[in-house]
C-alpha beads as a LAMMPS data file, in Angstrom:
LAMMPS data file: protein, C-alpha beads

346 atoms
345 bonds

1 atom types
1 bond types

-500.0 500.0 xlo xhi
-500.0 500.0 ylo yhi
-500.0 500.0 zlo zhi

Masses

1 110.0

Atoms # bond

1 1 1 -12.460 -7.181 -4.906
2 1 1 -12.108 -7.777 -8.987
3 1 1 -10.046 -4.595 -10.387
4 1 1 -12.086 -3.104 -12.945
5 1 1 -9.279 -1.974 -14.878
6 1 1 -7.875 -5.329 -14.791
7 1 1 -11.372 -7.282 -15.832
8 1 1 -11.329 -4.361 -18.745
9 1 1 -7.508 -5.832 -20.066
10 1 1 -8.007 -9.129 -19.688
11 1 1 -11.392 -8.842 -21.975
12 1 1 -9.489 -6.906 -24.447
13 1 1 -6.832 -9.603 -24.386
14 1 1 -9.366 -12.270 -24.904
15 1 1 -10.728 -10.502 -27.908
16 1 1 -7.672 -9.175 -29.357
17 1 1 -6.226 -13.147 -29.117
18 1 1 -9.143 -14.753 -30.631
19 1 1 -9.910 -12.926 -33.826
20 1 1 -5.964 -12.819 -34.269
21 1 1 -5.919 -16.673 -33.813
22 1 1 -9.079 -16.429 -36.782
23 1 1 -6.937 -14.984 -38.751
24 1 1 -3.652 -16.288 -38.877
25 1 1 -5.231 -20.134 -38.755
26 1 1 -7.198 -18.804 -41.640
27 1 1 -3.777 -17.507 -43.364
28 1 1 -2.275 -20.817 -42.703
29 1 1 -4.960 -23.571 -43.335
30 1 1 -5.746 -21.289 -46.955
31 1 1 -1.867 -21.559 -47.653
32 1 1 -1.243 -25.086 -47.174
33 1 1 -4.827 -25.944 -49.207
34 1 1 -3.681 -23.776 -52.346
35 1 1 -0.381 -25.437 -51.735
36 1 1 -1.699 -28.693 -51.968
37 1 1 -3.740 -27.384 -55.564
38 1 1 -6.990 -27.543 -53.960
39 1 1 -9.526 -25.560 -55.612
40 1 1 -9.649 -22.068 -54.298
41 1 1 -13.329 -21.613 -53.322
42 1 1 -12.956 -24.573 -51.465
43 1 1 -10.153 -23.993 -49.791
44 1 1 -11.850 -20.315 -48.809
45 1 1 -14.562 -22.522 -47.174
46 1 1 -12.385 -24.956 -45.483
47 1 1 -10.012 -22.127 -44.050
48 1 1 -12.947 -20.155 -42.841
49 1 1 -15.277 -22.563 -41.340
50 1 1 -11.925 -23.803 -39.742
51 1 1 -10.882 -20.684 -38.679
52 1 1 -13.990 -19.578 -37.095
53 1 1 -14.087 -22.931 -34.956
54 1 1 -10.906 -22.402 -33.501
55 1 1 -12.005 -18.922 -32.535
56 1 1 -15.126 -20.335 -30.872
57 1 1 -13.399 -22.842 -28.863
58 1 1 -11.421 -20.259 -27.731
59 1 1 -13.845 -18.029 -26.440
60 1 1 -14.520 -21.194 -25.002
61 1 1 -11.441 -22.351 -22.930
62 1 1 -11.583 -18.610 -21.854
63 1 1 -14.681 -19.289 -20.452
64 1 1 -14.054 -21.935 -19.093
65 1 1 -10.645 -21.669 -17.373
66 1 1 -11.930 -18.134 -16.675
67 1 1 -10.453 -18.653 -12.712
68 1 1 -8.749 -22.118 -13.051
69 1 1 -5.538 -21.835 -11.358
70 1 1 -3.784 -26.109 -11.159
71 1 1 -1.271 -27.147 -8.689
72 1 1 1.818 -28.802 -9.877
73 1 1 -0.015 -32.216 -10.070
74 1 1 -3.050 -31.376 -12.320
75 1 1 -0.941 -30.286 -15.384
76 1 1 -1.951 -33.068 -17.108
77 1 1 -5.210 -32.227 -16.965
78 1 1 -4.670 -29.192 -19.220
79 1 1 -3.295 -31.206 -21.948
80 1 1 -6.087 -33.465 -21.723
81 1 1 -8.657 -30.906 -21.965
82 1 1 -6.149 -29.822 -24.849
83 1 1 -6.907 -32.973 -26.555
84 1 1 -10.305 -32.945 -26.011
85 1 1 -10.993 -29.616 -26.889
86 1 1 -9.161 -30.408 -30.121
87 1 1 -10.982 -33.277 -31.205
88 1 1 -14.261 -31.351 -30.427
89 1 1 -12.903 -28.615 -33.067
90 1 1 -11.581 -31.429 -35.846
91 1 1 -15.660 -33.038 -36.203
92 1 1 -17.107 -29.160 -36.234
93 1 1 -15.105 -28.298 -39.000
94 1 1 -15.278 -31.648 -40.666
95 1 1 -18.683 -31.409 -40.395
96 1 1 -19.726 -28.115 -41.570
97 1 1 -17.225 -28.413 -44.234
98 1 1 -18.810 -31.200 -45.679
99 1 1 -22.644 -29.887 -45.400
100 1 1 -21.289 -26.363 -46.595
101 1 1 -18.585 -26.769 -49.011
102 1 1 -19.413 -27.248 -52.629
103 1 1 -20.300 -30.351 -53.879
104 1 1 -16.980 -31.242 -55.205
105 1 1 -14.632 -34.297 -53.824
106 1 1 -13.887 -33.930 -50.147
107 1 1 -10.974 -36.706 -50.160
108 1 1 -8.125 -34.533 -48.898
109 1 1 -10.811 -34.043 -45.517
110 1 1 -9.694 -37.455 -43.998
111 1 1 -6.727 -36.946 -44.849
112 1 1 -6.114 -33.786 -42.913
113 1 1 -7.322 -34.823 -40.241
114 1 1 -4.449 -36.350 -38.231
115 1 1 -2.660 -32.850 -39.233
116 1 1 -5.641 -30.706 -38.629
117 1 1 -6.120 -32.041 -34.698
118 1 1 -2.069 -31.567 -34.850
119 1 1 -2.260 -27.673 -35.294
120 1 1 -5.398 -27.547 -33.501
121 1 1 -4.171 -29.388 -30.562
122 1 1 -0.933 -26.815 -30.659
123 1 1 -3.031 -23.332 -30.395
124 1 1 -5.560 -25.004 -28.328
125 1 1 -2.708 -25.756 -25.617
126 1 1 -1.323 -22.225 -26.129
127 1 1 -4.175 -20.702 -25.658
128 1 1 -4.876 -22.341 -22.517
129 1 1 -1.236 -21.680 -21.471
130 1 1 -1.553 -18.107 -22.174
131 1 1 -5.389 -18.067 -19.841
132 1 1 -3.308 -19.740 -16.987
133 1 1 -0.494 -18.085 -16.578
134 1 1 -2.699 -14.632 -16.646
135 1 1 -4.647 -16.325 -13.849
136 1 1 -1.831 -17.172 -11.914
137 1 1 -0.629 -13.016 -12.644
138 1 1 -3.951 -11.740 -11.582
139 1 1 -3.606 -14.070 -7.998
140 1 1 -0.016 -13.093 -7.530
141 1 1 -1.398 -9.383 -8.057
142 1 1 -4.144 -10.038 -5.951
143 1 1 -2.389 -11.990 -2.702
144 1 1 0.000 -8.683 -2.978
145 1 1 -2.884 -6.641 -2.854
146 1 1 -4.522 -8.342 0.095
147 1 1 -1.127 -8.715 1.926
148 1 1 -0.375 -4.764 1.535
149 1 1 -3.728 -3.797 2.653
150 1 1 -3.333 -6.135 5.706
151 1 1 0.191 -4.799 6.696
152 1 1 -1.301 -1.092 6.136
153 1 1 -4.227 -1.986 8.420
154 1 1 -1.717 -3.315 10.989
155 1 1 0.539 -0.113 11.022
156 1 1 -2.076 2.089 11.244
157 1 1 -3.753 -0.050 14.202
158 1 1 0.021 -0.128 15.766
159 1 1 0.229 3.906 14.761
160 1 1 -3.112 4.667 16.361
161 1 1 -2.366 2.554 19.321
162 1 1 0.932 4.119 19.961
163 1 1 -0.559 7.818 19.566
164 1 1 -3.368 6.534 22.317
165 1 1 -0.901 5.500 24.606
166 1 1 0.475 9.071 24.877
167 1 1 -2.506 10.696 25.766
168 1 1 -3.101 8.639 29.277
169 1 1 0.977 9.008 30.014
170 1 1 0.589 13.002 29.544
171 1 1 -2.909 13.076 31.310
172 1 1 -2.175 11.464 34.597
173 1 1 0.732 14.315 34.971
174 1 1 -1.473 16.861 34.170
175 1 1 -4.194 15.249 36.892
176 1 1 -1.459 15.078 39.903
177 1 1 -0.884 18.899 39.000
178 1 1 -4.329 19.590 39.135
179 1 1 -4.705 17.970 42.527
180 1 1 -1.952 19.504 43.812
181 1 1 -2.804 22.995 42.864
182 1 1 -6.940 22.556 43.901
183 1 1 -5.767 23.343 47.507
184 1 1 -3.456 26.407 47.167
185 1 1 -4.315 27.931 43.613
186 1 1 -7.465 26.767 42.734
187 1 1 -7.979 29.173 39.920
188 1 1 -5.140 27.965 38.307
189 1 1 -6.323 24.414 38.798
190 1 1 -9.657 25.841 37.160
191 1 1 -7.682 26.840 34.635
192 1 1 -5.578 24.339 33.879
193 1 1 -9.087 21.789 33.791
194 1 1 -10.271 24.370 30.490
195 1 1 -6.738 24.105 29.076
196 1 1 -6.449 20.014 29.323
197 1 1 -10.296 19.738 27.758
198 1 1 -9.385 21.923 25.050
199 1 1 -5.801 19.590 24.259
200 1 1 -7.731 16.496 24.536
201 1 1 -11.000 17.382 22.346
202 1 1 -8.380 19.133 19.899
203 1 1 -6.309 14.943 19.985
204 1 1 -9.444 13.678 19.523
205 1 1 -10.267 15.759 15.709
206 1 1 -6.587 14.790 15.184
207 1 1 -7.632 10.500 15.730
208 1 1 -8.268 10.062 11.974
209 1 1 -5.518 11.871 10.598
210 1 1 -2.126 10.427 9.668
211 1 1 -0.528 13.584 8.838
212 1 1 -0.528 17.899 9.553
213 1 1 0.307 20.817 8.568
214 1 1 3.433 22.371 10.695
215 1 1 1.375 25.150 12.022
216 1 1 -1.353 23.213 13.232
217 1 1 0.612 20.885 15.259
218 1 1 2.324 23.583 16.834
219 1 1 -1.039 25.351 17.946
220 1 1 -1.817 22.025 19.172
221 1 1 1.426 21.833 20.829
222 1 1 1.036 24.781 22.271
223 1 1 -1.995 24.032 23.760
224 1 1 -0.528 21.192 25.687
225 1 1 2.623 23.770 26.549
226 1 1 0.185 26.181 28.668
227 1 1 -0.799 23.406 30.656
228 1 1 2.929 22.425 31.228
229 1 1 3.507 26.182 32.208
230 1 1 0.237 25.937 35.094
231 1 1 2.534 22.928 36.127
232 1 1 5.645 24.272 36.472
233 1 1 5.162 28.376 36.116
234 1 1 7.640 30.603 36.027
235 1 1 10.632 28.174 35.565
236 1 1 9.353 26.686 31.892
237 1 1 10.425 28.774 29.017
238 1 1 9.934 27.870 25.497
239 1 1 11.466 29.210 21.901
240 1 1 10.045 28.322 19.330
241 1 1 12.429 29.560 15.899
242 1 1 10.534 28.898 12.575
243 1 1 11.289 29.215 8.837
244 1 1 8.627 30.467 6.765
245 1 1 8.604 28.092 4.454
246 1 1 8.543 25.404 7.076
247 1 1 4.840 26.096 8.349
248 1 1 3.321 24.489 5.458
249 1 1 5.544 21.532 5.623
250 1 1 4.042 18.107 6.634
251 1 1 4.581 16.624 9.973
252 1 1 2.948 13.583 11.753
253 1 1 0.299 14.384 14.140
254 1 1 1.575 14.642 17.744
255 1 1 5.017 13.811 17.007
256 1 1 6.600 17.088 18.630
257 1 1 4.452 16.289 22.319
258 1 1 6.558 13.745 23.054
259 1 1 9.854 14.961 22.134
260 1 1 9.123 18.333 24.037
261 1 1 7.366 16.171 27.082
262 1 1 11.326 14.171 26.880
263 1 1 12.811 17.820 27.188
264 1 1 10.938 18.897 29.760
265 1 1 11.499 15.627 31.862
266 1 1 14.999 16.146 31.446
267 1 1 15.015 19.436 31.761
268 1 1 13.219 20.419 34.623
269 1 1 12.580 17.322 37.036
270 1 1 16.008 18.343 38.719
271 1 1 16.581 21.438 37.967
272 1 1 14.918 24.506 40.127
273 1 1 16.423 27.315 38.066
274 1 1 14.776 28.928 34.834
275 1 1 14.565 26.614 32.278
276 1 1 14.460 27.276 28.444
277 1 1 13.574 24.982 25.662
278 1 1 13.872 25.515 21.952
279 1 1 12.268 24.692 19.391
280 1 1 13.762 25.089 15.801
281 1 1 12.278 23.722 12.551
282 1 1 13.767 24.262 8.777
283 1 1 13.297 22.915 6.077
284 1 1 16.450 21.377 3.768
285 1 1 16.303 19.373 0.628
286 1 1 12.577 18.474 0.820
287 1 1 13.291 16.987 4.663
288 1 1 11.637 19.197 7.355
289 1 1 14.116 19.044 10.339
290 1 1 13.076 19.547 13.993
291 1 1 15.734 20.125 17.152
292 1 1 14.803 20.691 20.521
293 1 1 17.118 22.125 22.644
294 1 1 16.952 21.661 26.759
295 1 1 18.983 22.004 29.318
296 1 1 20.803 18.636 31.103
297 1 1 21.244 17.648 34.418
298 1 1 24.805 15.529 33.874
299 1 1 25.251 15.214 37.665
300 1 1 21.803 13.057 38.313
301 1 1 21.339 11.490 34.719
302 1 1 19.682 8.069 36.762
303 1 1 17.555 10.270 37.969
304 1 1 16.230 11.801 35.651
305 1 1 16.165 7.797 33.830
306 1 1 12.596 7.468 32.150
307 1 1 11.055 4.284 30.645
308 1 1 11.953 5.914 27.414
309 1 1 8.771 5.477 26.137
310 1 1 8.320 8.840 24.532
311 1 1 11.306 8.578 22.477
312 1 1 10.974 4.694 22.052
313 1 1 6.844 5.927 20.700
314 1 1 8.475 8.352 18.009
315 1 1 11.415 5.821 16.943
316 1 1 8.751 2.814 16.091
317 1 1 6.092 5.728 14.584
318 1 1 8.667 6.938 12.249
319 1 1 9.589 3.469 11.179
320 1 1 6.142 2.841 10.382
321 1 1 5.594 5.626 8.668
322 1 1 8.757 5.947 6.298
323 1 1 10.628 2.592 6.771
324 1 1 13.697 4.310 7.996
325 1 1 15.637 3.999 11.404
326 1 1 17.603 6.801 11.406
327 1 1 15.070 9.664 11.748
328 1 1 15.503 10.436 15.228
329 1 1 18.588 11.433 16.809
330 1 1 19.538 12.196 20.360
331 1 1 22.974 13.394 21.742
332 1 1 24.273 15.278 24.566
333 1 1 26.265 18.335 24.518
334 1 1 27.899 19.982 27.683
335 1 1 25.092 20.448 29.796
336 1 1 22.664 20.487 26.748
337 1 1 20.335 17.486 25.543
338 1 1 20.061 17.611 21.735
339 1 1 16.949 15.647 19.890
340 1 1 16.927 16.153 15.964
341 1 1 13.884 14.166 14.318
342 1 1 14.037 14.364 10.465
343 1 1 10.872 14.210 8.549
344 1 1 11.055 13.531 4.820
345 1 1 8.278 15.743 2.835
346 1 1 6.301 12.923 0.538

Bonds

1 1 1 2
2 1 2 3
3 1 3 4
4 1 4 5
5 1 5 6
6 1 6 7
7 1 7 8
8 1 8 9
9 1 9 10
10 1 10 11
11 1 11 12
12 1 12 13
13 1 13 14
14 1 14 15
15 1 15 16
16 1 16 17
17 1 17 18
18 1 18 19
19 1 19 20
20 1 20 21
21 1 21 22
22 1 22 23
23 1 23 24
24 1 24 25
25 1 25 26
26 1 26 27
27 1 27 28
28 1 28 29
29 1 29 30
30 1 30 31
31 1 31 32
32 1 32 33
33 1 33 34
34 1 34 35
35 1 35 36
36 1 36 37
37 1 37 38
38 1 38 39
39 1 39 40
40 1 40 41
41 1 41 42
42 1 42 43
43 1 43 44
44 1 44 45
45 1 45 46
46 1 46 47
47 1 47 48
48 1 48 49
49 1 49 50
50 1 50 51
51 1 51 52
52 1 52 53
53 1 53 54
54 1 54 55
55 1 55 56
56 1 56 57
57 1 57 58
58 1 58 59
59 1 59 60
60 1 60 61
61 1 61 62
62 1 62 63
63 1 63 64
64 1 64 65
65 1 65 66
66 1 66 67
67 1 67 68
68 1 68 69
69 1 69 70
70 1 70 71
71 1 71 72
72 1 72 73
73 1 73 74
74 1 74 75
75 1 75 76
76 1 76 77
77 1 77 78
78 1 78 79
79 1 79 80
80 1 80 81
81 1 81 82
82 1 82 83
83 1 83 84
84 1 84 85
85 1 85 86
86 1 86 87
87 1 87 88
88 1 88 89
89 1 89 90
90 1 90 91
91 1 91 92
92 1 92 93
93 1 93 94
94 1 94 95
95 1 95 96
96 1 96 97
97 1 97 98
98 1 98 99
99 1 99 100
100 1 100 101
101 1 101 102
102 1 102 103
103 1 103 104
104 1 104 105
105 1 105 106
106 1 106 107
107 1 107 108
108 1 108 109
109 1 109 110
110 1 110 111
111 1 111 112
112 1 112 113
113 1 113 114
114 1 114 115
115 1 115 116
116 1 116 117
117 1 117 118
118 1 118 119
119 1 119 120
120 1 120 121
121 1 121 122
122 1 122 123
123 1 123 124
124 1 124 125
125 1 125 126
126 1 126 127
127 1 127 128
128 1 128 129
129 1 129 130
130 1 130 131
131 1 131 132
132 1 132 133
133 1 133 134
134 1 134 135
135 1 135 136
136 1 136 137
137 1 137 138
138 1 138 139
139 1 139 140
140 1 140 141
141 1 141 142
142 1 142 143
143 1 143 144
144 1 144 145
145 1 145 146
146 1 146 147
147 1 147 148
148 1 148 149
149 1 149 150
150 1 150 151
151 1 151 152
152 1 152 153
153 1 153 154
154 1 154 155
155 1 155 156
156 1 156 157
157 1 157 158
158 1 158 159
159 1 159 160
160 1 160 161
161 1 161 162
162 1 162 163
163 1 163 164
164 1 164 165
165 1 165 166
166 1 166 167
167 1 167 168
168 1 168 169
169 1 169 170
170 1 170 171
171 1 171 172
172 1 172 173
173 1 173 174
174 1 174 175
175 1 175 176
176 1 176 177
177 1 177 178
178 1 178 179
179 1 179 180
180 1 180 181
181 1 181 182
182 1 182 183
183 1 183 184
184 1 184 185
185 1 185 186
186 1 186 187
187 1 187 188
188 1 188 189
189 1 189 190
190 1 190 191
191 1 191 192
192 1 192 193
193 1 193 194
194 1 194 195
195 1 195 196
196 1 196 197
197 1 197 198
198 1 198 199
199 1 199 200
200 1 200 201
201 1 201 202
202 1 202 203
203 1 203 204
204 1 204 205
205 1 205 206
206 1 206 207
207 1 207 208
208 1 208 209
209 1 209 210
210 1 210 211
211 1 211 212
212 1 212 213
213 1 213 214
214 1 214 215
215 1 215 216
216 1 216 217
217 1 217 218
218 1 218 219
219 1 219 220
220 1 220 221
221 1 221 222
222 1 222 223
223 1 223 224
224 1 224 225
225 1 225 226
226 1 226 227
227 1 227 228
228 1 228 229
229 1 229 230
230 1 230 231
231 1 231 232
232 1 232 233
233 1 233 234
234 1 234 235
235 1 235 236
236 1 236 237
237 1 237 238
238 1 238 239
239 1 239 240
240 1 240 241
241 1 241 242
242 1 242 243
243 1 243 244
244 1 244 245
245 1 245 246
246 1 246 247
247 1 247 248
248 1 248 249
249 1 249 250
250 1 250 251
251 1 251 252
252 1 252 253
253 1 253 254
254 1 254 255
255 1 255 256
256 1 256 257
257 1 257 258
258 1 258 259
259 1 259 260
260 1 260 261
261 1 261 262
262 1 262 263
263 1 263 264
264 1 264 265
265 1 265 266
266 1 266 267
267 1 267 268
268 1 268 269
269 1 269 270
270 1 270 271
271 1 271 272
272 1 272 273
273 1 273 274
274 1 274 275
275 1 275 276
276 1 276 277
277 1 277 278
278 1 278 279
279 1 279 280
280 1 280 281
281 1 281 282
282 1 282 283
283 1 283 284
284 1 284 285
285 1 285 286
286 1 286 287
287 1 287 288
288 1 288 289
289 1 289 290
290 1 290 291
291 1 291 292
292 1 292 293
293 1 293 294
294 1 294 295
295 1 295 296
296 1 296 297
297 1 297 298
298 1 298 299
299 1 299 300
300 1 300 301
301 1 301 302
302 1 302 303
303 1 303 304
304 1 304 305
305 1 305 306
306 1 306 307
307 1 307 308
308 1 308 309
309 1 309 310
310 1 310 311
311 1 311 312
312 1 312 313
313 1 313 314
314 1 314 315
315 1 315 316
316 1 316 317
317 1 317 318
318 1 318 319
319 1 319 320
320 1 320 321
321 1 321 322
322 1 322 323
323 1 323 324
324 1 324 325
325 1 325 326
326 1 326 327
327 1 327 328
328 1 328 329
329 1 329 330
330 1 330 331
331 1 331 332
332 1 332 333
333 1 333 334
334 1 334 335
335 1 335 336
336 1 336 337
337 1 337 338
338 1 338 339
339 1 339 340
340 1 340 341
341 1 341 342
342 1 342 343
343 1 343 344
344 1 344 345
345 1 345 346
């Protein structure tokens, strides 16, 4: 699609060069006429009627090389079309010199004329120079363009498709809980149905939406918490420690899911004690910073030995997102799984 504020320049340009191209060829043909003692009043004639030609055949080559854009082999063709276009411009002006001028002697006009398609045959090229190369601008500008808006519709496909591949991984957990509690609580199975529809329509408002506020996502995120709690009841504990000035910071919708559902996995699968997981988000030097805190099994880490997809999901999201690698952070501690995930504020 033409940029508006591009067509808008390039007329201006056109425009601007013409009439500055009248001018100067009339400053220069008027010059080199009194020069040569030619009577002034012809010599206003000759320059203007010259001038004004060459400003027509401008408009002219603009026109008509309005989207030309040669290969390396068709060069020549310029300069021919230089020629020609230069010729065309020497009989106009020869010929409305002589049926406009004053009747006075018109020798010098043959005379010119060898110098006249010299000059003429010098601007004309120019100009056509100058209407190529700002073709060749405007494609460079535009193949950018079209390559940008590719590679953004690609990451967002590859961002949406990553975001949709969480929701099955978390739902079929939160399924085999609700079969398994149908037959001994089945109230909390009820409840746990109500709690997963209101997660899932909640993802689905969240489908067209690259970023959120920090205190939405963790509403969302908690949300998707209660149902972990129906799972696992009394043994899940969560902390969540917040700046103030952090809840209006922007994070990436249903980044923290994952990184919690990581801390979880590690944290509880093997464990049957009381588990607590914090949550802890500042904000530093324009960066929002997020650390969750679980406890670690160190004497069954195969065990609990995931696909790594959650973690993989946020590494490759980030990436896409701010071209940077080193976001996301993991490292162990004693008994105590660290992830830090650092989220520059655009």
């Amino acid at each position: 699609m033409p940029n508006p504020i591009s067509e808008q320049n390039k007329r201006y340009v056109i425009h601007a060069s013409s009439w500055i191209i009248c001018v100067l060829y009339f400053i220069i043909i008027y010059g080199l006429l009194r020069w040569s003692n030619l009577d002034k009043t012809v010599s206003i004639y000759d320059a203007s009627i010259g001038a004004l030609t060459m400003t027509g055949i401008s408009y002219l080559i603009y026109s008509t090389l309005q989207f030309y854009l040669p290969n390396n082999r068709n060069y020549w063709k310029l300069f021919s079309l230089a020629a020609i276009f230069s010729l065309i411009s020497v009989v106009i002006t020869r010929f409305l010199i002589i049926r406009f001028s004053p009747d006075q002697d018109l020798v010098y006009l043959n005379f010119s004329l060898p110098f006249r398609f010299v000059i003429n045959f010098l601007i004309i090229t120019c100009v056509m120079i100058i209407n190529v190369f700002w073709n060749i601008q405007e494609e460079l500008l535009s193949n950018k363009r079209r390559k940008e808006e590719s590679e953004r519709m690609v990451r967002d496909a590859e961002l949406y498709n990553l975001r949709q591949q969480l929701q099955p991984h978390f739902l079929f957990n939160s399924l085999n809980s609700i079969i398994a509690l149908i037959g001994s609580k089945p109230q909390e199975a009820r409840n746990m149905v109500f709690q997963l529809s209101d997660f899932l329509r909640g993802t689905m408002r969240k489908d067209e939406k690259q970023f959120t506020s920090v205190e939405e996502e963790i509403n969302h995120l908690s949300l998707y918490l209660d149902i972990e709690k129906v799972r696992f009841g009394h043994r899940l504990h969560t902390e969540f420690i917040l700046a103030d000035e952090a809840l209006a910071a922007h994070i990436p919708v249903m980044i923290l899911q994952p990184l919690v559902e990581n801390a979880i996995k590690f944290g509880l699968y093997n464990v049957t004690d009381e588990v607590k997981i914090t949550i802890t988000l500042k904000l530093e030097n324009n960066t929002l910073e997020v650390t969750i805190r679980n406890p670690f099994d160190s004497e069954h880490p195969t065990e609990t030995k995931g696909t790594g997809f959650g973690l993989t999901s946020i590494q490759r999201r980030m990436y896409l997102l701010f071209s940077r690698t080193d976001l996301l952070e993991t490292r162990i501690e004693g008994d105590t799984f660290i992830s830090t995930l650092s989220i520059p504020q655009l």
